[in-house]
N, C-alpha and C positions, 0 to 999 in steps of 0.2 A: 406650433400647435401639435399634441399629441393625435397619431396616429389611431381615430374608430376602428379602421381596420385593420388587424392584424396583419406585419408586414408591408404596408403600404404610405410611402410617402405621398405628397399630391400628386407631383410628373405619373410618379408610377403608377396610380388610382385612376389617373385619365388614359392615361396611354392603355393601360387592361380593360378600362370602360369604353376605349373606343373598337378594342379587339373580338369584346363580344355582344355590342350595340350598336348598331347605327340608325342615325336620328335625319342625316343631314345626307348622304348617300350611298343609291342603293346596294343591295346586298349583290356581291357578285359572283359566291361558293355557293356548291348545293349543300355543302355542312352547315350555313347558318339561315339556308331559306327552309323553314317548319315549314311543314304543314303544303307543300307542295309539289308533294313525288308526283302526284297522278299526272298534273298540269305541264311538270318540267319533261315527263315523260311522251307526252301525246306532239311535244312540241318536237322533241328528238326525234320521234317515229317521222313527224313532218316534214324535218328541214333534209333528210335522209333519203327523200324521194325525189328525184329530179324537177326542176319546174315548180316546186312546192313552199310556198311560203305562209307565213301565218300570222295572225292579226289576233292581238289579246286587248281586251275591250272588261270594261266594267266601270265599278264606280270611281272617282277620286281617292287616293288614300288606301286600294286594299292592296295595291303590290306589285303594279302590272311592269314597273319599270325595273322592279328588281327580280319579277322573274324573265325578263327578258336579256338583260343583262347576265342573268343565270347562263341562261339554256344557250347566250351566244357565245359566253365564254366555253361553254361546252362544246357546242358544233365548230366553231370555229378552229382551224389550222393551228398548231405551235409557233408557225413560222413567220403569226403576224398577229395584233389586234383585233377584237373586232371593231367596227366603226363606228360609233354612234354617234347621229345630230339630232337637234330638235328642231320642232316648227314653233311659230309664231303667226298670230294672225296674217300678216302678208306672205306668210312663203306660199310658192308655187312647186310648182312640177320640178321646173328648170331650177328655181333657186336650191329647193333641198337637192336633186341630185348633184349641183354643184358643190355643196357644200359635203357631200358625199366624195366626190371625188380631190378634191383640195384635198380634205381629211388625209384621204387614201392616200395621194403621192408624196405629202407629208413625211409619213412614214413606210414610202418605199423606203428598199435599197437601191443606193444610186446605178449599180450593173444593171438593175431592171428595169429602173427609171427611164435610163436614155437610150432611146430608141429609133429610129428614121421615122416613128410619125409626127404632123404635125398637127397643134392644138392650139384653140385658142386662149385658153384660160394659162394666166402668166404667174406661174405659181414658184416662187424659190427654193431650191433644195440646197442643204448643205452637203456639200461632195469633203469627205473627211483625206486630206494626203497625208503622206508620213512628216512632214513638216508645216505647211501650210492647209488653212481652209480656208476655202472661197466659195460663193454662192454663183449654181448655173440656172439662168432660166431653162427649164423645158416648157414647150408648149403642146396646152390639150385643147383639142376642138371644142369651141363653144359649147355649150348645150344651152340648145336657142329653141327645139319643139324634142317631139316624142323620139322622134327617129335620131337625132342625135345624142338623147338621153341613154336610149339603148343601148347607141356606141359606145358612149363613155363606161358604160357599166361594163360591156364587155373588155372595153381595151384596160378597167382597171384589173378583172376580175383575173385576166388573164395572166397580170404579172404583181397584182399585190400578195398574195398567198395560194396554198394549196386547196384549200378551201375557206372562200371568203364567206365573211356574218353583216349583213347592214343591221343594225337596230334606227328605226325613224318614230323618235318617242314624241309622244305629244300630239298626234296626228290630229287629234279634235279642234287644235286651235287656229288650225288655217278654217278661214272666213268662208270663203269662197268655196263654196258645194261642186263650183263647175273642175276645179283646180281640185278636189279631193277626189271626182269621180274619175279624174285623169291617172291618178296612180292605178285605176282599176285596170284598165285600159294598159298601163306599164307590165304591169303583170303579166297579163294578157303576152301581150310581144315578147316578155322576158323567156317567157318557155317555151312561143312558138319559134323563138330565134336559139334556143338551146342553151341561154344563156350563162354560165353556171354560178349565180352569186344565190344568197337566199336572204332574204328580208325579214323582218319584225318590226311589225309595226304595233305602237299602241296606242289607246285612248279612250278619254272618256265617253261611254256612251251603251246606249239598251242595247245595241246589234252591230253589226258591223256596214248590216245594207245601209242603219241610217251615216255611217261615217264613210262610209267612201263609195257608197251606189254605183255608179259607172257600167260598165259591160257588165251584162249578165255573164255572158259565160267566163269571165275573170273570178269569178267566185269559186270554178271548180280548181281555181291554183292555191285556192289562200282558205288555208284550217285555223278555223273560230276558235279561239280561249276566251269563252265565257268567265271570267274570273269573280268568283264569288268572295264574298267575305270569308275572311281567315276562321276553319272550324277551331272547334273548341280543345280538340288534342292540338292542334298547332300553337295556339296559345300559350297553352300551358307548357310544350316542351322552348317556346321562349320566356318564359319566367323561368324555367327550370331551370336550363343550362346560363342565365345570366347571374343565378346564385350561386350554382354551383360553382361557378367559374371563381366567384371571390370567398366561397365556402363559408358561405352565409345563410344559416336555413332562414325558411321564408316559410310560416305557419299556411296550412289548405285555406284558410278562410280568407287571408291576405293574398294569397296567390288567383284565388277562386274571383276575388272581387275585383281584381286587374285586368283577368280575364273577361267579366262580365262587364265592368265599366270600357273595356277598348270595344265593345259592338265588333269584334271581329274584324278593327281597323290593326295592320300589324304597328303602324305609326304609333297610334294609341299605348300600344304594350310596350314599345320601346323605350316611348318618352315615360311612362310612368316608370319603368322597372330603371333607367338613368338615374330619373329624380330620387326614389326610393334608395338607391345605391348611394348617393350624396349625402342622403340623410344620415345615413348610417356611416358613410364615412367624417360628418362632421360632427355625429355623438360625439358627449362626453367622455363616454368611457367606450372600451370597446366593444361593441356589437359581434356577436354570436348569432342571434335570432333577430330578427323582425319586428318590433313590435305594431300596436294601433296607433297609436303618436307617432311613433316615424311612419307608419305609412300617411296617416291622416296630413302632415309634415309635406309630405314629398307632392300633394294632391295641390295641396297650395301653388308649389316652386313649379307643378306638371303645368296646368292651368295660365302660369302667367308668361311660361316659357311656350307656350302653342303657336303653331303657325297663325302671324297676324291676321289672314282672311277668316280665319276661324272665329278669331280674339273680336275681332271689329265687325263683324256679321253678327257678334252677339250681344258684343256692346250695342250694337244699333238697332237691336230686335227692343232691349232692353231701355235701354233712353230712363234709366233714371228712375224708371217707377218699378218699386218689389216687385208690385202684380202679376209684372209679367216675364221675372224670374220664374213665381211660380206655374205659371201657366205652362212655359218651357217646361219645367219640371216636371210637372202632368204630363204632357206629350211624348216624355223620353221616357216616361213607363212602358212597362211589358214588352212584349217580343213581335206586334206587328211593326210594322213598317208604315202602312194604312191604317189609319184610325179611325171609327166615327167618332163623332165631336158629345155624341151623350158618353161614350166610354171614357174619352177626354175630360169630359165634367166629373166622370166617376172620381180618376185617379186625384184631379185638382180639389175635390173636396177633401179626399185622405191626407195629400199633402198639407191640405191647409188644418186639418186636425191634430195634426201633428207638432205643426207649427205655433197651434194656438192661436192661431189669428182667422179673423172674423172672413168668411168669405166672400167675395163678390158678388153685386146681386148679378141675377140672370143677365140684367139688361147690359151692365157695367163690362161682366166677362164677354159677352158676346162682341162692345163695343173693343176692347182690347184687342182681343181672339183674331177679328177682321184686321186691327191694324198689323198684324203680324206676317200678313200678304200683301201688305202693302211694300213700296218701294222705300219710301221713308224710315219701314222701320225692317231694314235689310233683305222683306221676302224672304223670311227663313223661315216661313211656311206655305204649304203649297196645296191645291186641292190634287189628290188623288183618285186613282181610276176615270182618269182621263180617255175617252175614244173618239170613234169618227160621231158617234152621236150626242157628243157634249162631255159636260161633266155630272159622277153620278153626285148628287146633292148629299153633305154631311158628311164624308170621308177628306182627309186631309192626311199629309206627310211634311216630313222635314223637307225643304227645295232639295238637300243633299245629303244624305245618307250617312254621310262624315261627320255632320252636325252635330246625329244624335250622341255621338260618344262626346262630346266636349260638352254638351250639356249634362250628359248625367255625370260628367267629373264635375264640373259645377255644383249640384246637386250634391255630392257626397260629400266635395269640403266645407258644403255650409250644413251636416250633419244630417241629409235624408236618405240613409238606405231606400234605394226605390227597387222593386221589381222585377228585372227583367224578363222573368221567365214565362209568365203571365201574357196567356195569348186569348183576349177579350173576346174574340170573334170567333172564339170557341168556347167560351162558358166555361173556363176553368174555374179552381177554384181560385177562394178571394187573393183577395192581395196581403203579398207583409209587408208593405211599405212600411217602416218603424225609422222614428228619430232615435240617433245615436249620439253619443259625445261627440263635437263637434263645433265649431265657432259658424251659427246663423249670422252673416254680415255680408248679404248680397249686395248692399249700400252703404254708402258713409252716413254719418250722424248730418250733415247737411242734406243730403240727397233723401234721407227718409223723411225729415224734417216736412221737406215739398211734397214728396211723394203721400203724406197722410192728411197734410192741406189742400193739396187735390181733392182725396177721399171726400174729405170733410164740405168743400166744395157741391163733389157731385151730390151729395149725400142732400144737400140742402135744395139743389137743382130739382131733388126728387119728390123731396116735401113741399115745392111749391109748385110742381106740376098737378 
């Protein structure tokens, strides 16, 4: 196959694409993490102060594990790694700090490794001779409650490096609320005992009190990273430097609508600007510029290569019937987050103007609309402005914030520029939702087939009521 891109065989096309993309894991240089000086910076000033450790929290998807992987490669010593595990619904206290420590002695050095104390955790190290290697046990004291979890942090901390990093990612998916307030609690002891290691923790979630609550005053050891979606210069300086890198201009309006179709997911930018790069490397001829076809192209290969939770949350929202492709569509307009459900009817009538296709009567959308909270058809919609006094009526959101960027990639490869800038619940002005070139085929010719014998069903349902 002739080479699209100038200079580039396939080895050598992947191997550059995996230099200045990554799709699969996170980013670990502050050269390739955009768009967060401020964040990587607040975290430095934190781990820099004795006792101090820091907890980055937000939504799924905007970054949290590769800036923490960032700022630990940064604090942490030359003289060693930093550590990282993840939780699972059943870890505990005792399970992650053991796996914490396994990690560590791991990749001790053996002169540090072996020492007169004794442990219970039976961990093998390769001791390297100038002829022979043989495996010695050392043993490390269980860590069976808080007070020997301490231990173990100290006695690693004391001889894994000069300055130790833990990252504990994932922290939302331990179950157990009583076993997450206990890290609070860890903390706690870790700076009243002088400890000197420093933590990162991350996870999903609105605060941190709701993730690991526990001691109040364990809170004055641990600085909050609110981690927001990726702004809009950060975006763009990840399209940039992924073109530039293969010296392939990429037109403002291509570049501008990657930006807008990722919702400020870095995920999002990656895999499109990936996909967008294949295209161009499997042109015919060779590619210079960008065009609408390869990107239109690349939205296709983005979309069907997505994390499967995303892919099957949407299939399941979807089930078959158009309708409520466009429904999704409607919803993934404009720039709230929170939507009322009349602004919602707005957008879905523009869509379906567009579309050409007859819209839904009130009763039909609203019957859809509800199944889209349901279980059955994935809860990937959710009522919004939720408080202690209920919920306020007619406002709704995506269940996951992540959503709305795979829906509006959806939306573009079946040709409807939607939106996004359009903030309803401020009265902007109208919308440009416009259909572009584009292949409409949210369904197969079987799957519409039903889907308009439904229609024609309810339709009749109606006439005889």
């Amino acid at each position: 196959m002739d080479m699209a891109i100038a200079g580039c065989d396939l080895p050598t096309f992947a191997t550059r694409l995996n230099e200045v993309l990554t799709l699969s894991v996170p980013v670990r240089t502050p050269e390739k993490l955009f768009g967060r000086d401020k964040q990587l910076e607040t975290i430095q000033l934190a781990l820099h102060s004795p006792g101090r450790h820091v907890f980055i929290y937000g939504d799924r998807g905007v970054g949290k594990t590769s800036l923490a992987h960032t700022a630990a490669s940064l604090i942490q010593s030359s003289d060693n790694r930093p550590i990282t595990v993840s939780c699972d619904h059943d870890s505990t206290l005792e399970t992650v700090i053991e796996s914490v420590i396994s990690q560590g002695m791991m990749r001790m050095p053996v002169d540090r490794y072996k020492t007169s104390a004794t442990f219970g955790l039976n961990i093998p190290v390769l001791k390297a001779e100038a002829r022979v290697e043989e495996r010695e046990t050392s043993r490390v004291r269980s860590v069976v409650n808080m007070a020997s979890a301490v231990e173990a942090l100290n006695y690693l901390t004391e001889r894994y490096s000069d300055n130790t990093v833990i990252v504990i990612d994932e922290f939302d998916l331990i179950r157990s609320e009583e076993q997450r307030a206990r890290f609070g609690v860890l903390l706690k002891q870790l700076s009243d005992g002088d400890v000197p290691v420093r933590i990162i923790f991350t996870g999903i979630g609105l605060s941190v009190s709701d993730l690991i609550g526990g001691h109040l005053s364990s809170q004055r050891q641990i600085e909050q990273v609110d981690l927001e979606r990726l702004h809009w210069t950060g975006r763009q300086r990840i399209v940039e430097s992924a073109f530039r890198y293969f010296d392939i201009n990429i037109p403002d309006d291509i570049a501008d609508r990657i930006c807008a179709l990722s919702d400020g997911f870095p995920y999002y930018v990656h895999l499109m600007c990936s996909k967008l790069l294949h295209e161009c490397y499997m042109a015919d001829e060779v590619v210079s510029t960008v065009t609408r076809d390869l990107f239109l192209a690349s939205l296709d290969a983005a979309v069907l290569s997505a994390e499967e939770t995303l892919r099957s949350c949407y299939e399941a929202a979807t089930c078959r019937d158009e309708h409520m492709h466009h429904i999704l569509w409607a919803m993934a307009e404009g720039a709230d987050l929170n939507r009322m459900k009349d602004h919602i009817i707005t957008s879905y009538i523009q869509v379906m103007k567009y579309l050409d296709i007859e819209p839904l009567t009130q009763k039909n959308f609203d019957s859809r609309f509800a199944r889209l909270r349901k279980e059955n058809h994935g809860s990937i919609l959710c009522h919004a402005l939720v408080g202690k006094d209920g919920v306020r009526p007619g406002w709704f959101r995506f269940r996951e914030n992540m959503i709305r960027g795979f829906v509006r990639m959806q939306a573009e490869k079946c040709g409807i520029v939607l939106d996004f800038d359009r903030q309803y619940s401020a009265h902007t002005a109208s919308t440009r939702t416009a259909a572009v070139r584009g292949v409409y085929n949210p369904l197969s010719t079987v799957e519409r087939s039903v889907a308009r014998l439904r229609r024609d069903d309810e339709k009749e349902a109606e006439e005889n009521e």
